[in-house]
C-alpha positions in Angstrom: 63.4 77.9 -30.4 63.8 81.9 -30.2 66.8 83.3 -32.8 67.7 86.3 -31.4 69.2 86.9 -35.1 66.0 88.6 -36.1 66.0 91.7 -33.6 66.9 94.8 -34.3 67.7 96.1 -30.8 68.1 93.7 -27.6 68.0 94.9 -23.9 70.2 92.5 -21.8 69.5 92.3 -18.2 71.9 90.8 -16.1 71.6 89.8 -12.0 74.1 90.3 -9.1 74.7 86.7 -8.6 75.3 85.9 -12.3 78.2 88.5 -12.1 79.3 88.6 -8.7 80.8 85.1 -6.7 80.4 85.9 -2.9 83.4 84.9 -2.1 86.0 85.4 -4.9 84.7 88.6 -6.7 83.7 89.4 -9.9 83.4 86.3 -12.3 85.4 87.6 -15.5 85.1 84.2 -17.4 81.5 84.3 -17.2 81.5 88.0 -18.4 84.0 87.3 -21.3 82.1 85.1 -22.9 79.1 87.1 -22.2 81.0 90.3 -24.0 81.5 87.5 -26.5 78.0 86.9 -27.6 76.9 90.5 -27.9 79.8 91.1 -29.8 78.5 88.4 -32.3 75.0 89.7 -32.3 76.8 93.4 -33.2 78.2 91.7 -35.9 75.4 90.8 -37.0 73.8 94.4 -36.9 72.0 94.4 -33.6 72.3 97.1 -31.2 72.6 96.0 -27.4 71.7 97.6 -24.6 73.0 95.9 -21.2 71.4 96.5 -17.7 74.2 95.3 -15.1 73.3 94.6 -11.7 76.3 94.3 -9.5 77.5 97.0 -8.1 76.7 96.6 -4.5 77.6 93.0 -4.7 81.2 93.2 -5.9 81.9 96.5 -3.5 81.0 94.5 -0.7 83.4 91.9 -1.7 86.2 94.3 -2.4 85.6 95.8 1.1 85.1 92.7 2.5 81.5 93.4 4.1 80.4 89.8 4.1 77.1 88.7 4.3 75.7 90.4 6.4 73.2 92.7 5.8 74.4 96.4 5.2 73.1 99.8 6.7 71.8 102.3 4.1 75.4 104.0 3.7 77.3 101.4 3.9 75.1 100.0 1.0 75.6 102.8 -1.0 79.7 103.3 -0.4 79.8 99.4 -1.6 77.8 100.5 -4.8 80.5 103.4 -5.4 83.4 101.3 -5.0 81.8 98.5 -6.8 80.8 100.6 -9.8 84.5 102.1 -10.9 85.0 98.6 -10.5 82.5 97.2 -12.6 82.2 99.5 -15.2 85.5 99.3 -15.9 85.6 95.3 -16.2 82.4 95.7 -18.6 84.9 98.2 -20.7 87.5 95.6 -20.8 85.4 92.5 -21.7 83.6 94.2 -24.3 86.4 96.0 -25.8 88.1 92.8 -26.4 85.4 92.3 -29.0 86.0 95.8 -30.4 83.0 97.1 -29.2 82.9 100.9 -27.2 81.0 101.2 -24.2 79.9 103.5 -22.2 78.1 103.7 -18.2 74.9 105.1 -17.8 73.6 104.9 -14.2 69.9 106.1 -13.5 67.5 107.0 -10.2 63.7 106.8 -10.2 63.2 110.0 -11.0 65.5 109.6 -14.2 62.2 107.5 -15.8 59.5 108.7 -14.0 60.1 111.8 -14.3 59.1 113.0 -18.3 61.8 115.8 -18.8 64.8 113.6 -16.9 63.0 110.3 -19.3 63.9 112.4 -22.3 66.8 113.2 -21.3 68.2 109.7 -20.6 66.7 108.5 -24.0 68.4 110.9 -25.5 71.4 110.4 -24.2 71.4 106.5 -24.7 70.5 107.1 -28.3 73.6 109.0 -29.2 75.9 106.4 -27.4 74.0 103.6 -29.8 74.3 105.6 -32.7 78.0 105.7 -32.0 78.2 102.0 -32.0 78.7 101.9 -28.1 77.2 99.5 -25.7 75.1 101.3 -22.9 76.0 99.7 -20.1 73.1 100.6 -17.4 72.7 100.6 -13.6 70.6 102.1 -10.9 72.6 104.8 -9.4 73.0 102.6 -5.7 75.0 105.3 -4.7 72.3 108.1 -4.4 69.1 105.9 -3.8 67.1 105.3 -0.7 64.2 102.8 -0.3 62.3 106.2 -1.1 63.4 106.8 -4.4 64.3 103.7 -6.3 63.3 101.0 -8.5 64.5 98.4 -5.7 64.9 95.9 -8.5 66.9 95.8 -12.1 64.2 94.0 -13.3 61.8 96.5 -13.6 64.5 99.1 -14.7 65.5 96.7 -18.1 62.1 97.0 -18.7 61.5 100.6 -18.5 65.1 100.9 -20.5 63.6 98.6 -23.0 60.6 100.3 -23.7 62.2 104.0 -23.3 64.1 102.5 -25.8 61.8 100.8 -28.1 64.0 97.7 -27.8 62.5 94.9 -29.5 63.5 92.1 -27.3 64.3 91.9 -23.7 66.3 89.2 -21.7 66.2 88.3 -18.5 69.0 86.7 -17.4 68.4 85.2 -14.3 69.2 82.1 -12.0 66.5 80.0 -13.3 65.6 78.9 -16.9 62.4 80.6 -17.2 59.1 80.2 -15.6 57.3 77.4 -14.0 54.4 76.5 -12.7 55.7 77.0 -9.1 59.1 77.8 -7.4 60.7 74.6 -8.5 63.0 74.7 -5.5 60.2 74.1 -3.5 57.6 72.3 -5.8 59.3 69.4 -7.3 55.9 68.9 -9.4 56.4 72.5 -10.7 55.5 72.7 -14.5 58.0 74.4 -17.2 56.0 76.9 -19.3 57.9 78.1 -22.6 55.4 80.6 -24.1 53.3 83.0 -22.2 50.9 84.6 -24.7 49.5 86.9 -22.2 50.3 87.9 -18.4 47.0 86.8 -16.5 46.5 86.8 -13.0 47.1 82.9 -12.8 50.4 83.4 -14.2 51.4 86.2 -11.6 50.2 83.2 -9.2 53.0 81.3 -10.2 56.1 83.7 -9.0 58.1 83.0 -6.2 60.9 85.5 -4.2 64.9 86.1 -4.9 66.6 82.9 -4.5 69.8 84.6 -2.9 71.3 87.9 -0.8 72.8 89.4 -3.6 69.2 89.5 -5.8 66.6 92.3 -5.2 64.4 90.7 -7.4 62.3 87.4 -7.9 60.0 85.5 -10.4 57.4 88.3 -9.6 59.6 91.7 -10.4 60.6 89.4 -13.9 56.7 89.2 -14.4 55.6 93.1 -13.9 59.1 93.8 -16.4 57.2 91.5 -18.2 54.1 93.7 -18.3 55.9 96.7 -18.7 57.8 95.6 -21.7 55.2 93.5 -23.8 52.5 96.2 -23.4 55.3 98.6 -25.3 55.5 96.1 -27.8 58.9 94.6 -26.5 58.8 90.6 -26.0 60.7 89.2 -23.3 62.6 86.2 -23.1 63.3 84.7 -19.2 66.5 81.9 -19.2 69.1 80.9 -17.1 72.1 82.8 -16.9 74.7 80.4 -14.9 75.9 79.0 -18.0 78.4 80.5 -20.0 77.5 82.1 -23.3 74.3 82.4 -22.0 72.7 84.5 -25.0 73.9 81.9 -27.7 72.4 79.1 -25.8 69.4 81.0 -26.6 70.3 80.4 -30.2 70.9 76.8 -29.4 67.2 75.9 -27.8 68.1 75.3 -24.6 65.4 76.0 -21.8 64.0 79.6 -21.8 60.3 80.9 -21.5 59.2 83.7 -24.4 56.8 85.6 -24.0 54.9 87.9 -27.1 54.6 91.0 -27.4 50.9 92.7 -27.4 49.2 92.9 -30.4 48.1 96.1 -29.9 51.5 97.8 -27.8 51.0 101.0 -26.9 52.9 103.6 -28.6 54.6 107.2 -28.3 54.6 108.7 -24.8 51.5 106.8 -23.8 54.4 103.7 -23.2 55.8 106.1 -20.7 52.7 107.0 -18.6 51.9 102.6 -19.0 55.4 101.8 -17.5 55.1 104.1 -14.4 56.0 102.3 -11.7 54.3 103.6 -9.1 51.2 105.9 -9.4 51.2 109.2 -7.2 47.8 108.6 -6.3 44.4 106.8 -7.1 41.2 107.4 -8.3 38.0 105.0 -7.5 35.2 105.2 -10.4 31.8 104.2 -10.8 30.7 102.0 -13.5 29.7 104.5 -15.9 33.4 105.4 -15.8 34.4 102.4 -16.6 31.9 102.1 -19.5 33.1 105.4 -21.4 37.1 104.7 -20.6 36.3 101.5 -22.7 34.8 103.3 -25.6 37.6 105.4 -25.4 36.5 108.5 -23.7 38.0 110.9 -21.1 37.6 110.6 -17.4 35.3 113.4 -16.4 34.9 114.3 -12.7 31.4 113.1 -12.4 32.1 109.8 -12.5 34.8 109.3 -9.6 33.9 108.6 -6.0 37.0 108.7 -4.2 40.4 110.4 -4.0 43.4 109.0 -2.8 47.3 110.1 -2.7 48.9 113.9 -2.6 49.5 114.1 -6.3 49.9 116.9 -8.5 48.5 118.3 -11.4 50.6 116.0 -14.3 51.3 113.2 -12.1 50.2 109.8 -13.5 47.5 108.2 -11.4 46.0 105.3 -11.2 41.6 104.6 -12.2 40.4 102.1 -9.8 37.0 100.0 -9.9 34.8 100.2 -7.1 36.2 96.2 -6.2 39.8 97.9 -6.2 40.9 96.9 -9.6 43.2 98.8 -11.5 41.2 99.7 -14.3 43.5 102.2 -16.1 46.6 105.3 -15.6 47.1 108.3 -16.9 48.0 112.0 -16.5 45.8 113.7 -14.0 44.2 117.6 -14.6 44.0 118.7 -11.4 46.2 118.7 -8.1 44.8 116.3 -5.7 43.0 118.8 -3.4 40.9 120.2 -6.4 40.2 117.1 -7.6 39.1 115.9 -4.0 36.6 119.2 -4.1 34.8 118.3 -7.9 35.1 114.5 -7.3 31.4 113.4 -8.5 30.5 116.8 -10.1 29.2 117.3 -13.4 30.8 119.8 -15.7 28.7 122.6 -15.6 29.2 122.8 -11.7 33.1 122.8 -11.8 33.8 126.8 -12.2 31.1 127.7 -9.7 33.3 125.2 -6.5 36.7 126.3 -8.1 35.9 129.6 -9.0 37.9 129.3 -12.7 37.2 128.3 -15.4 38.7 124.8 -15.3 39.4 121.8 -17.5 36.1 119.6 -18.4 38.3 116.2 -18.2 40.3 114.7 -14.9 42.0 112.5 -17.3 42.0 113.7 -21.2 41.8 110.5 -23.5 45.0 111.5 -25.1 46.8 111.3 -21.8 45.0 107.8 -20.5 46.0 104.2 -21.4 43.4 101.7 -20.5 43.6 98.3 -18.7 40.7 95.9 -18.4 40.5 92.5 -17.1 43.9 91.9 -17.6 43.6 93.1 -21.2 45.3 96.5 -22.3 43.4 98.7 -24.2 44.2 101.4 -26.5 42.0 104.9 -25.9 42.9 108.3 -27.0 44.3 107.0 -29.9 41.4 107.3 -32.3 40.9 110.4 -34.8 37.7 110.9 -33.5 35.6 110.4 -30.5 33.6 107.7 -32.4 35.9 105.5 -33.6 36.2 102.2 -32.2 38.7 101.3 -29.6 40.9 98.2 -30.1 40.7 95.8 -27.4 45.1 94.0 -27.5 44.2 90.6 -25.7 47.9 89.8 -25.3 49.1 91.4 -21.9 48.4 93.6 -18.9 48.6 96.9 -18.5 52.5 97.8 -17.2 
């Protein structure tokens, strides 16, 4: 059984069809007793942060869309006429428990981005150090397919880590994680500890079990890699029921899994957590070898350059097979880098015609992922110390 007595600081993630009925709106006694049991963990000296899908689901019931499915703009004026909506019914239920809340809603860019990620921590740490419950959303209103997370699940997890939250929950329409969709594999396993995200436990995850969800087994499982590479564990359970934290506390069904061993730390969770890199670069195996040991990425060793990325953009290292080996925070715009890809130092200035940086990717701005392991390079005091292999999670 997981207490979650002993955290400091809980991220609460929360679907559309836990919140939402199709038919009759918003479900109020489900979110009152909800508001109930983060009030009792407040008491108790936590600090909540809650992640509220919903939006689009209860405009479309106020406006009385249906089912069916929505055009771009019609999604986004159901999210605007959904959010006054919701965000005030979260104000309500919580301040019933005496607790101050206030709405936070995000885009892409608003994590992705490091200025606008500073920003929004910033922002969110002064609303907990006023006792108030963040209450947090993707900004529906403004995003296209382009520019957004597409799921909440990934976003609790980027809040979580942003936030250095030291639990998160998944609240979902299932009671953790199985072997298989159980709705389609009646012989599907429960699993209730997950010591580390391996490709055979990506294997398992299925798709969103309804029209109001964005997400599915497999979004819960990259959170998942986002937030226990920070450090943050990560509890999946059902959410249907009522009270649905404290039956937590009471040991019914819910899968945990730990947190790395070895999380990475400081702005390094940041360039981990991006969702999607802005371009990629293949290495040889040499590159491989000295990104192990902790080293930078020098030119030499890459072979191919992919993506129209900028100098500062986080990019992802790829083996020659195509794995993802590590990301970090690329040196060079992508057209320079295409034109000292395989070079060796020395050789740099003379193709470029400045004198450039010797590194694609310094150590310092490089986090390290191998065979499903995360590793921690460019954290070492000097270039010889050794470089602690975290055998607990994938890289996010």
């Amino acid at each position: 059984m997981q207490s979650l007595r002993k955290y400091r600081r809980i991220t609460v993630k929360i679907g559309s069809a836990l919140l939402v009925d199709r038919t009759t709106g918003l479900k109020r006694d489900w979110l009152a007793s909800l508001a109930d049991d983060i009030a009792g963990l407040a008491q108790g000296g936590a600090e909540i942060l809650v992640v509220s899908s919903g939006a689009i689901a209860l405009g479309r019931t106020i406006l009385g869309l249906g089912k069916r499915a929505l055009k771009l703009e019609e999604s986004q004026a159901a999210a605007a006429v959904g959010q006054i909506a919701l965000a005030g019914a979260w104000s309500d239920a919580l301040g019933k428990g005496s607790l101050k809340s206030g709405q936070i809603l995000l885009t892409l860019g608003d994590t992705e981005e490091r200025r606008r990620y500073l920003n929004a921590r910033a922002t969110i740490s002064t609303l907990l150090k006023m006792k108030a419950v963040p209450v947090i959303n993707e900004n529906d209103t403004v995003a296209t397919s382009e520019i957004r997370y597409g799921d909440n699940d990934r976003l609790a997890a980027r809040v979580a880590t942003m936030m250095g939250a030291d639990l998160l929950v998944l609240l979902s329409d299932i009671d953790g994680l199985y072997t298989a969709p159980p709705a389609r594999d009646p012989n599907a396993k429960f699993i209730p500890v997950v010591d580390r995200i391996t490709p055979d436990i990506e294997a398992m995850a299925g798709a969103a079990a309804s029209e109001l969800s964005r997400g599915g087994m497999r979004t819960k499982l990259d959170a998942g890699k986002i937030a226990t590479a920070a450090g943050t564990a990560m509890i999946i359970t059902s959410g249907t029921r009522l009270s649905p934290l404290m039956a937590i506390e009471r040991g019914e069904r819910a899968t945990f899994f730990r947190p790395s061993s070895n999380p990475v730390k400081g702005y390094k969770t940041w360039i981990a957590g991006q969702l999607e890199p802005a371009g990629r670069l293949t290495v040889d195996a040499g590159a491989i070898g000295a990104l192990l040991s902790g080293k930078s990425l020098l030119p030499a060793g890459v072979k191919l350059v992919s993506g129209n990325f900028s100098r500062g953009d986080t990019v992802a290292i790829l083996s020659p097979e195509g794995r993802e080996i590590a990301r970090g925070l690329v040196a060079y715009d992508a057209a320079d880098a295409v034109r000292i890809a395989g070079l060796k130092t020395a050789e740099i200035e003379t193709v470029l015609g400045y004198e450039a940086r010797s590194a694609m990717i310094h150590r310092d701005d490089l986090v390290v992922s191998h065979s499903g392991d995360q590793v921690r390079a460019g954290d070492q005091k000097g270039a010889g110390d050794q470089v602690t292999v975290g055998g607990d999670v994938s890289g996010g």
